[in-house]
N, CA, C and O of each residue as an XYZ file, in Angstrom:
640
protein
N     -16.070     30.805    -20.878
C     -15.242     29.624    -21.016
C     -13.993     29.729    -20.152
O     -13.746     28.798    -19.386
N     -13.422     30.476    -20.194
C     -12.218     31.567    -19.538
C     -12.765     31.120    -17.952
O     -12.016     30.533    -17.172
N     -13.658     31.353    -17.734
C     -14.124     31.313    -15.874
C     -14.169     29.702    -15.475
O     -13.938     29.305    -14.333
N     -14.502     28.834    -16.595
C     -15.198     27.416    -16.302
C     -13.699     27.022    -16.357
O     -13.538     26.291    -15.379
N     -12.680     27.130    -16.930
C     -11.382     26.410    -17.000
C     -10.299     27.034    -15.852
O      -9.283     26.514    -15.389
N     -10.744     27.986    -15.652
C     -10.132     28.510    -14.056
C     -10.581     27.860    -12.810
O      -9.715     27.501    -12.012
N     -11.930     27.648    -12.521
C     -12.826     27.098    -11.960
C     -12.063     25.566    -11.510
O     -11.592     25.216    -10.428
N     -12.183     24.708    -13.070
C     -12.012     23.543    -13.035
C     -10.497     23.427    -12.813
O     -10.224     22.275    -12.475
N      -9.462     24.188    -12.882
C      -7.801     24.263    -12.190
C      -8.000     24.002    -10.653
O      -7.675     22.975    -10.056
N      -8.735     25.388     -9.997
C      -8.607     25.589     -8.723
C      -9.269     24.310     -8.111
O      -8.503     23.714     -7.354
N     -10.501     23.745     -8.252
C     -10.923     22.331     -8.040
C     -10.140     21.252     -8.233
O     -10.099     20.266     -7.496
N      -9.495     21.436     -9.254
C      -8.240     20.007     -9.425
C      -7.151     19.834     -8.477
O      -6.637     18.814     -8.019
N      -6.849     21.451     -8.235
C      -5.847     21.594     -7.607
C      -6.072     21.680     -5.870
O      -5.322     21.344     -4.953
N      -7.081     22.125     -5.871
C      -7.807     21.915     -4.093
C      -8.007     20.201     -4.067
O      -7.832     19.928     -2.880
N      -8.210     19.278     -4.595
C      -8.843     17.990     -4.620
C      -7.543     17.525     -4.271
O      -7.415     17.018     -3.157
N      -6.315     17.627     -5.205
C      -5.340     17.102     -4.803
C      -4.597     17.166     -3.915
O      -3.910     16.265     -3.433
N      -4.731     19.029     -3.414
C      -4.236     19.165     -2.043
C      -4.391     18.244     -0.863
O      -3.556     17.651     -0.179
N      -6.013     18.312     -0.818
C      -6.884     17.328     -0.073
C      -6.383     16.089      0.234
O      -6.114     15.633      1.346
N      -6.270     15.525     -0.973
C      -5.337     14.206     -0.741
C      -4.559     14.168     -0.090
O      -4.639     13.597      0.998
N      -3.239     14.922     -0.630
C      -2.034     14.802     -0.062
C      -2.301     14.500      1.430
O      -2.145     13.487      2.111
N      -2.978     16.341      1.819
C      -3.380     15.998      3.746
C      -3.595     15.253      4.007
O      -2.890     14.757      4.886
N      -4.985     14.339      3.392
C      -4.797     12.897      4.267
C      -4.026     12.183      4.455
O      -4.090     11.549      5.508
N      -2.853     11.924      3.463
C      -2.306     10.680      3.268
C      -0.476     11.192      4.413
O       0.501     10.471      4.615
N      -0.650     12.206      4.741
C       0.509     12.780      5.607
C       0.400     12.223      6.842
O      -0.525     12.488      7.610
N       1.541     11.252      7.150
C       2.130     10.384      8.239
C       2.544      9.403      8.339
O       2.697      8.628      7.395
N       2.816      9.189      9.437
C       3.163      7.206      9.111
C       1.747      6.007      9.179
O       0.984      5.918     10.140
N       1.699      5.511      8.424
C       0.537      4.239      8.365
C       1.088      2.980      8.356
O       2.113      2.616      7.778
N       0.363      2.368      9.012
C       0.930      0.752      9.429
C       0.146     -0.228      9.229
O      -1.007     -0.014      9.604
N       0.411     -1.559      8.626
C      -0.600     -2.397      7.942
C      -1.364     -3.147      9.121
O      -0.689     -3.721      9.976
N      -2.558     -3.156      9.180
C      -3.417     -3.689     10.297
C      -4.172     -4.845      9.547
O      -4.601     -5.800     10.193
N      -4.395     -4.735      7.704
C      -4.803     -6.372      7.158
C      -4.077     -6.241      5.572
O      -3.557     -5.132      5.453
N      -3.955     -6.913      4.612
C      -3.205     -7.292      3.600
C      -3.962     -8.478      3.257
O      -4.316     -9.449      3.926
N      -4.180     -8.034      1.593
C      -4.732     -9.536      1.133
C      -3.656     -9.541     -0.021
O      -3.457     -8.596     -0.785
N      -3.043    -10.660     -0.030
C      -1.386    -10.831     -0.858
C      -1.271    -12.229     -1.480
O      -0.858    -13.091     -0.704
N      -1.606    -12.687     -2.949
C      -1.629    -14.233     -3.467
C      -2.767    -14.887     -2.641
O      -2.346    -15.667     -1.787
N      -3.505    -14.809     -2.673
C      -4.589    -15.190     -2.409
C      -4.480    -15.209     -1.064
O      -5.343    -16.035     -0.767
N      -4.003    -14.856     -0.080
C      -4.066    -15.071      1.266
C      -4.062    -13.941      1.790
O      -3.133    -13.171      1.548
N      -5.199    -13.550      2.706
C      -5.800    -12.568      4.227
C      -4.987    -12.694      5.409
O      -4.719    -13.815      5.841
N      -4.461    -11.371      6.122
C      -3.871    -11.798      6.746
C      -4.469    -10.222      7.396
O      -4.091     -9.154      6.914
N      -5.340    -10.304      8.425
C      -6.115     -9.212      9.320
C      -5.615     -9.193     10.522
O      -6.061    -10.019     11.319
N      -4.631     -8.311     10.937
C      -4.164     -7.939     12.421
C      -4.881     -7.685     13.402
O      -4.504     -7.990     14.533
N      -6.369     -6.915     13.120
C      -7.049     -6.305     13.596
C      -7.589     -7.297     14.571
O      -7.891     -6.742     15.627
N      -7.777     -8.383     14.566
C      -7.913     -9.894     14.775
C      -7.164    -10.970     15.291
O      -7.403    -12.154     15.055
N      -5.844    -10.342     16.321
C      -5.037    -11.288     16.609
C      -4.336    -12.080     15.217
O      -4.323    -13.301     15.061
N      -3.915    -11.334     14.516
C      -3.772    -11.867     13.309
C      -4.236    -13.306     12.234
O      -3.466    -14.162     11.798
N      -5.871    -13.190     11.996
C      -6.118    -13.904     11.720
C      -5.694    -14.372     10.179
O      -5.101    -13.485      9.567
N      -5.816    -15.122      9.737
C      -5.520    -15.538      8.539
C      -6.428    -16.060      7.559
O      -6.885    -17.129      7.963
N      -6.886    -15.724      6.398
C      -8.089    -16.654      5.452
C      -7.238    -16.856      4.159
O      -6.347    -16.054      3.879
N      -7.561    -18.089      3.260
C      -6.612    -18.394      2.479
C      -7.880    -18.658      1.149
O      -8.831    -19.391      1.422
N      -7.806    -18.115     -0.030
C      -8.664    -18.293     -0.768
C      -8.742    -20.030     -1.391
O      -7.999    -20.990     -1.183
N     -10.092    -19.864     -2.286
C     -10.254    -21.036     -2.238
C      -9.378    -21.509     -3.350
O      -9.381    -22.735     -3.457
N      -8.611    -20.855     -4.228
C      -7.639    -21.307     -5.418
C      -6.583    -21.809     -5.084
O      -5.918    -22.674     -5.655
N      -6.223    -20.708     -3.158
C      -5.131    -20.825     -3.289
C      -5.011    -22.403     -1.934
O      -3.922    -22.806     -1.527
N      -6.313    -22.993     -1.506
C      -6.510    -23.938     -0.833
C      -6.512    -25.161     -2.152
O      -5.848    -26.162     -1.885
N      -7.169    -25.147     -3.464
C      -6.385    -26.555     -4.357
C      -5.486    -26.149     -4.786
O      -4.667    -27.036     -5.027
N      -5.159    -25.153     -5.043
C      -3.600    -24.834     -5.610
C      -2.833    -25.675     -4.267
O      -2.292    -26.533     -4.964
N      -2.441    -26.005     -2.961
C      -1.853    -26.678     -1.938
C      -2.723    -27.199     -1.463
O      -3.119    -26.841     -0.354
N      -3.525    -28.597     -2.400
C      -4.677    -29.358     -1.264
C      -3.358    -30.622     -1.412
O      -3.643    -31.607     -0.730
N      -2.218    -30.737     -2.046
C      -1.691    -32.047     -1.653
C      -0.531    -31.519     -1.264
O       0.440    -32.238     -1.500
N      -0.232    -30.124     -0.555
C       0.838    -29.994      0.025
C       0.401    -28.946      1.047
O       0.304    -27.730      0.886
N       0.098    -29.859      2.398
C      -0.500    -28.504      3.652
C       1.167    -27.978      3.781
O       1.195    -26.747      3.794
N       2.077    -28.385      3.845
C       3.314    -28.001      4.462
C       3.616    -26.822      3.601
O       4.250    -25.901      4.115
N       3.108    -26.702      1.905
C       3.769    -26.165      1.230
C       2.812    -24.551      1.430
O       3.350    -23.458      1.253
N       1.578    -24.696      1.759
C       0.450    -23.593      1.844
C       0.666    -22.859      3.224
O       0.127    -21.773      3.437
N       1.550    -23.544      4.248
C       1.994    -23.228      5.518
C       2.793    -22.542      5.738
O       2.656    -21.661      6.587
N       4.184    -22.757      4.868
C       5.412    -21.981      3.996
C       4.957    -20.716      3.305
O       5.474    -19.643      3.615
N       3.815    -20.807      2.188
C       3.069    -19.788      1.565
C       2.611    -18.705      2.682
O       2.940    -17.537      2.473
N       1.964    -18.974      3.713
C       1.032    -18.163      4.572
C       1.991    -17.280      5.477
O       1.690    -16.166      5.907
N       3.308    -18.006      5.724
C       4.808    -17.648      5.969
C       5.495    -16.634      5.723
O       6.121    -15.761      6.324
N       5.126    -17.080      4.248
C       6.231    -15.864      3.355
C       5.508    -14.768      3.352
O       6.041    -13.689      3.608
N       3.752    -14.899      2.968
C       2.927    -13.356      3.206
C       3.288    -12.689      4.114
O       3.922    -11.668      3.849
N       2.935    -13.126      5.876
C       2.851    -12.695      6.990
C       4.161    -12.081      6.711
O       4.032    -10.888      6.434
N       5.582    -12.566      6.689
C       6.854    -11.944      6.539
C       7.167    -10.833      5.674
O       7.774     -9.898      6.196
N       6.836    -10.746      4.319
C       6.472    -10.095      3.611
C       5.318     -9.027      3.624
O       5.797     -7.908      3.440
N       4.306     -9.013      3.741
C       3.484     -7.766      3.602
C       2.766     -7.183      5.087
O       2.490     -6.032      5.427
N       2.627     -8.271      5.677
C       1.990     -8.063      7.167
C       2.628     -6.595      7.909
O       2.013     -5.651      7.414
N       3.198     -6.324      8.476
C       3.904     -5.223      9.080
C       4.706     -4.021      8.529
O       5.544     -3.298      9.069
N       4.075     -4.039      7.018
C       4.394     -2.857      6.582
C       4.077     -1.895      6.925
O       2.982     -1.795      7.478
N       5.253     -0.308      6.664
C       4.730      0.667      6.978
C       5.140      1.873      6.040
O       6.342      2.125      5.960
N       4.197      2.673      5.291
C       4.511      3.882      4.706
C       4.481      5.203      5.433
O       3.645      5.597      6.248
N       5.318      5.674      5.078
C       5.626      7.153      5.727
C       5.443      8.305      4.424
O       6.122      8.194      3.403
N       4.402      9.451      4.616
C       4.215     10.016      3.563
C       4.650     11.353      4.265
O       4.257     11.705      5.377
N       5.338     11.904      3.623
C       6.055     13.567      4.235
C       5.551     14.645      3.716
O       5.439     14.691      2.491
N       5.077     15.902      4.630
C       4.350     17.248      4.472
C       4.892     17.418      2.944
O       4.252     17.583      1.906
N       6.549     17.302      3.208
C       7.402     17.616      2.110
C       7.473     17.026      0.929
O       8.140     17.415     -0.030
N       6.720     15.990      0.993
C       6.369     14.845     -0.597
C       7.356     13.874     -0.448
O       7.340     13.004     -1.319
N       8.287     13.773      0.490
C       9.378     12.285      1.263
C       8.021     11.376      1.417
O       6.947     11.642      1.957
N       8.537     10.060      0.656
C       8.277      9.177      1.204
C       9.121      7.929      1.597
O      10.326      7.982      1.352
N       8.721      7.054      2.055
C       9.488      5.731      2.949
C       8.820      4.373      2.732
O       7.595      4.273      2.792
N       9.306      3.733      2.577
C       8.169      2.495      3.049
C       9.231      1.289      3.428
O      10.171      1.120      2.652
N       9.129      0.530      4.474
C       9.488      0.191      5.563
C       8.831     -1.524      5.244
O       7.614     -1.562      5.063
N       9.561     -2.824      5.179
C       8.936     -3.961      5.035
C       9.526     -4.573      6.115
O      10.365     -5.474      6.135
N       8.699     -3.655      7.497
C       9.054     -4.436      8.798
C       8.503     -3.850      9.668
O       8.349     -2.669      9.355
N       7.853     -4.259     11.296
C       7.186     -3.720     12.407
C       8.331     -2.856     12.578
O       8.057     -1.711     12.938
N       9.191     -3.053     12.455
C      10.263     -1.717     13.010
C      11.274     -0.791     12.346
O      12.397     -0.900     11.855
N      10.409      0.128     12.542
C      10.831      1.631     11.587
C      12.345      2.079     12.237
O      12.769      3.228     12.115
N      13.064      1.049     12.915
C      14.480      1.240     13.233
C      15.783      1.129     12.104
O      16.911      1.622     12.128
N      15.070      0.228     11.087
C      16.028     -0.812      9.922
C      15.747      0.638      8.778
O      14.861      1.492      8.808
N      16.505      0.514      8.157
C      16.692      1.092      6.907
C      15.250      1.466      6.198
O      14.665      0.414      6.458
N      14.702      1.915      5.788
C      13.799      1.847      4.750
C      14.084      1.021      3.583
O      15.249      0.944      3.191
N      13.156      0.402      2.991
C      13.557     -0.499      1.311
C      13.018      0.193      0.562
O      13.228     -0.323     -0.535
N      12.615      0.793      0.471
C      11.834      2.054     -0.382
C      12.205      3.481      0.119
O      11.753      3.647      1.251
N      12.785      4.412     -0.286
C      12.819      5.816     -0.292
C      13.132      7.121     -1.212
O      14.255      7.349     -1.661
N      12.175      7.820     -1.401
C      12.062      9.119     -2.433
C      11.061      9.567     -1.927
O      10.844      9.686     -0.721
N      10.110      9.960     -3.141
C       9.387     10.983     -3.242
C       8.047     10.529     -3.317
O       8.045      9.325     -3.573
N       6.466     11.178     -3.153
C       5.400     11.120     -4.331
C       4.359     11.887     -3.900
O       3.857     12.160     -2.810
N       4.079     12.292     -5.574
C       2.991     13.305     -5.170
C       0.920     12.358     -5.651
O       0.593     11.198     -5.902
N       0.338     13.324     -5.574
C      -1.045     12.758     -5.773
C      -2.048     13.189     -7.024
O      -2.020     14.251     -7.646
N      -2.903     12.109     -7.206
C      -3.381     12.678     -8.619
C      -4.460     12.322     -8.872
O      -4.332     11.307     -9.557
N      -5.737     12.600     -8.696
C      -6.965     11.617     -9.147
C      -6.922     10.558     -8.202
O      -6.988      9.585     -8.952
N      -6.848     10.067     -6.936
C      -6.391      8.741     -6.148
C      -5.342      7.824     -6.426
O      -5.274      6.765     -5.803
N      -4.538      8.123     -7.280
C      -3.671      7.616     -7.381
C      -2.382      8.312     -6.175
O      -2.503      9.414     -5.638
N      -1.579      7.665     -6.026
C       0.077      7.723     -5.259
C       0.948      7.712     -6.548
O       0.555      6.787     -7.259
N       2.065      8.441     -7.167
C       3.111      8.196     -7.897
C       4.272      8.571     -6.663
O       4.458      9.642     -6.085
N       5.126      6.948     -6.472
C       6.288      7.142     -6.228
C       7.310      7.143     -7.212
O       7.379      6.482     -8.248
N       7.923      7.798     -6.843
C      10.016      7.941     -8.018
C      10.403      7.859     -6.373
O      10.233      8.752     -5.543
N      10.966      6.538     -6.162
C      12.299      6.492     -5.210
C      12.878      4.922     -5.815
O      12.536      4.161     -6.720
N      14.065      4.941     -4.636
C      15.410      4.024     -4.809
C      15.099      3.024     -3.833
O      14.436      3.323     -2.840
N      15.674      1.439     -4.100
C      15.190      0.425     -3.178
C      16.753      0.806     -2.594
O      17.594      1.626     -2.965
N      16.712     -0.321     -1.367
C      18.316     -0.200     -0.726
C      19.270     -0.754     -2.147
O      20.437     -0.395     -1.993
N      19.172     -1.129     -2.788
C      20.572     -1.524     -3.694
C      20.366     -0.502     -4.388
O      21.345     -0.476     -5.134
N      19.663      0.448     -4.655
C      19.799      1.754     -5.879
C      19.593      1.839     -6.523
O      20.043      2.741     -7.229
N      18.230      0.528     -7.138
C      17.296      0.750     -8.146
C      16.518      1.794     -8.439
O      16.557      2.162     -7.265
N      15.818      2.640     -8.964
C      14.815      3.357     -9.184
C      14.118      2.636     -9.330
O      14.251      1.617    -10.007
N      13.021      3.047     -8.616
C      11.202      2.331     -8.289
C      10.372      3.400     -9.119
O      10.713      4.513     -8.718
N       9.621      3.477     -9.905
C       8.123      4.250     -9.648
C       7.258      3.408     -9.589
O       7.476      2.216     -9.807
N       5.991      3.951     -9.246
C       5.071      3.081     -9.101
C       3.683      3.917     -8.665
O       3.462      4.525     -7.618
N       2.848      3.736     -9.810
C       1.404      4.141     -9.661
C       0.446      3.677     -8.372
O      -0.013      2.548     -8.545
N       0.133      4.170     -7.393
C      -0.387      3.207     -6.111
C      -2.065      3.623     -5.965
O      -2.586      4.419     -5.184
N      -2.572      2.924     -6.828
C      -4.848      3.727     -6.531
C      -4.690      3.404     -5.455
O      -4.138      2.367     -5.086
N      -5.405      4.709     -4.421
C      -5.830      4.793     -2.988
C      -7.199      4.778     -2.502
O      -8.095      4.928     -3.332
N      -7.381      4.679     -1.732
C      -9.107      5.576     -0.781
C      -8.753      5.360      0.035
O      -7.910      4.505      0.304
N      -9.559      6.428      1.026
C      -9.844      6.588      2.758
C     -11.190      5.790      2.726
O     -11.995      5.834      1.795
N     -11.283      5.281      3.520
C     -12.200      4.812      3.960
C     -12.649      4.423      5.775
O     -12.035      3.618      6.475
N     -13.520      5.014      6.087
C     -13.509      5.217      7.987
C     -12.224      5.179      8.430
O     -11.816      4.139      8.949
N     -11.356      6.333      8.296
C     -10.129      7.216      8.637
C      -9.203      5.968      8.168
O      -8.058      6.395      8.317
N      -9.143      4.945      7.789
C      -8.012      3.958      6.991
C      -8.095      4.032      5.518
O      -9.004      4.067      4.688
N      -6.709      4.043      5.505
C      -6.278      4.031      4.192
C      -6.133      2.584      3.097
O      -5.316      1.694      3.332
N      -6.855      2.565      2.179
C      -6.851      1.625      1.320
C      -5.871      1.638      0.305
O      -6.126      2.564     -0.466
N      -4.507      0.797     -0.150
C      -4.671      0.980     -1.037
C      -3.819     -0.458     -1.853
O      -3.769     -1.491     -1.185
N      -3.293     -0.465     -3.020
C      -2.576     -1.805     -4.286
C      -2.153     -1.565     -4.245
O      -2.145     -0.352     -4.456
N      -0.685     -2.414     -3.808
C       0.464     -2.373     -4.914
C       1.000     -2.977     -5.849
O       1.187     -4.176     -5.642
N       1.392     -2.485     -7.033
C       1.906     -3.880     -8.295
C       0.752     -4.515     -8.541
O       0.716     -5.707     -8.234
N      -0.619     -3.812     -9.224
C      -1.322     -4.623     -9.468
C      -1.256     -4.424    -11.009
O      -1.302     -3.315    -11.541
N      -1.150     -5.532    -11.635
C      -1.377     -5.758    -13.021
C      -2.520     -6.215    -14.015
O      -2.429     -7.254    -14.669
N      -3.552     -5.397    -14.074
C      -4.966     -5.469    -14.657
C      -4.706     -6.794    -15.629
O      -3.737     -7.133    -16.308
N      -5.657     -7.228    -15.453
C      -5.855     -8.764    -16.383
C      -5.099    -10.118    -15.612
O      -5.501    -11.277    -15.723
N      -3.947     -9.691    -14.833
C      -2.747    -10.271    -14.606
C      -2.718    -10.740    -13.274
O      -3.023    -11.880    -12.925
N      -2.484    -10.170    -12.821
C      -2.572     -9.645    -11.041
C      -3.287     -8.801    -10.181
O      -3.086     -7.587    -10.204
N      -4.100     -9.318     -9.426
C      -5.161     -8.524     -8.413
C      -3.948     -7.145     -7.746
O      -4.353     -5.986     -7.837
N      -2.427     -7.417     -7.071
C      -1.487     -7.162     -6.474
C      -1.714     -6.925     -4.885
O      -2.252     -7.798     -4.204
N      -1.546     -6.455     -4.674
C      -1.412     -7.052     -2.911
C      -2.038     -5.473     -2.348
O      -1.610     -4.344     -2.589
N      -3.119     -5.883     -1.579
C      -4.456     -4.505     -0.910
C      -4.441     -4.521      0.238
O      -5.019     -5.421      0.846
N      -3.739     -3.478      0.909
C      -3.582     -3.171      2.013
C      -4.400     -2.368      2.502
O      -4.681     -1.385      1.817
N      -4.996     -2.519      3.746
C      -5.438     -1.612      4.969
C      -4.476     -1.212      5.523
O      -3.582     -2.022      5.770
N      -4.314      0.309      5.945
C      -3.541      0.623      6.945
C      -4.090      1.819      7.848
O      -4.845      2.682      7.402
N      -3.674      1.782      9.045
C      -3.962      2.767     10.018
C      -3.354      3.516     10.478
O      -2.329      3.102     11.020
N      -3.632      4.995     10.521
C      -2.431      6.041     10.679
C      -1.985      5.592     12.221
O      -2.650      4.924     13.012
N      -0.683      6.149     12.403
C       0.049      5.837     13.647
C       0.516      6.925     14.259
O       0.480      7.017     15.486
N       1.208      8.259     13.170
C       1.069      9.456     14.090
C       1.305     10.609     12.737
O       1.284     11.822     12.948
């Protein structure tokens, strides 16, 4: 019993290592599906808008135009930075010049991400983030609220 619970440590603890390695660098959002709207870079930034969220604005194109707006501005050009050192960053802009809006820490657990960091005003954030790799991109939610909210599923592609 003694051997099988040693066994099953060193496996838990190699699995998570594992993780971590992958997830070490900067990644940059290449598609985002956010309130019902697709927004795939990979594609000259194409855009698909679900079909709830097409009658939810079938008597306001101006207002679904504004909507598709605020995504692209909002989630499109994000970028997380995950550190050897367990620093992380996350960046709600093509340019990793501006401040970070997100910065602390997180470690890995079963596919999950736990961050503990501070937004720029000095909130404390945590936040549970389920991941996968999938053909060398990283999948993963944020703020999703089971029953509630799908939350916003990012693709991203390492950058260096």
């Amino acid at each position: 019993m003694t051997h099988l619970l040693t066994l099953f440590i060193i496996l838990t603890l190699t699995t998570t290592h594992a993780q971590k390695k992958k997830l070490i660098g900067t990644w940059k959002t290449v598609s985002v599906e956010a309130e019902g709207i697709t927004i795939d870079r990979t594609k000259a930034d194409t855009v698909s808008v679900s079909d709830d969220m097409k009658r939810l604005y079938a008597i306001s194109p101006v207002g679904l135009q504004n909507r598709v707006a605020d995504v692209r501005l909002m989630y499109s050009r994000n970028h997380f930075v995950f550190g050897k050192d367990g620093s992380f960053q996350h960046y709600m802009t093509g340019k990793m010049t501006v401040a970070p809006f997100f910065t602390g820490t997180y470690t890995v657990k079963d596919g999950v991400i736990y961050t503990d960091t501070k937004n720029r005003g000095g909130q404390d954030v945590k936040k549970e983030i389920p991941f996968k790799m999938v053909d060398g991109k990283l999948h993963l939610t944020l703020d999703s609220r089971p029953g509630t909210d799908p939350g916003s599923k990012y693709v991203l592609q390492k950058v260096k």
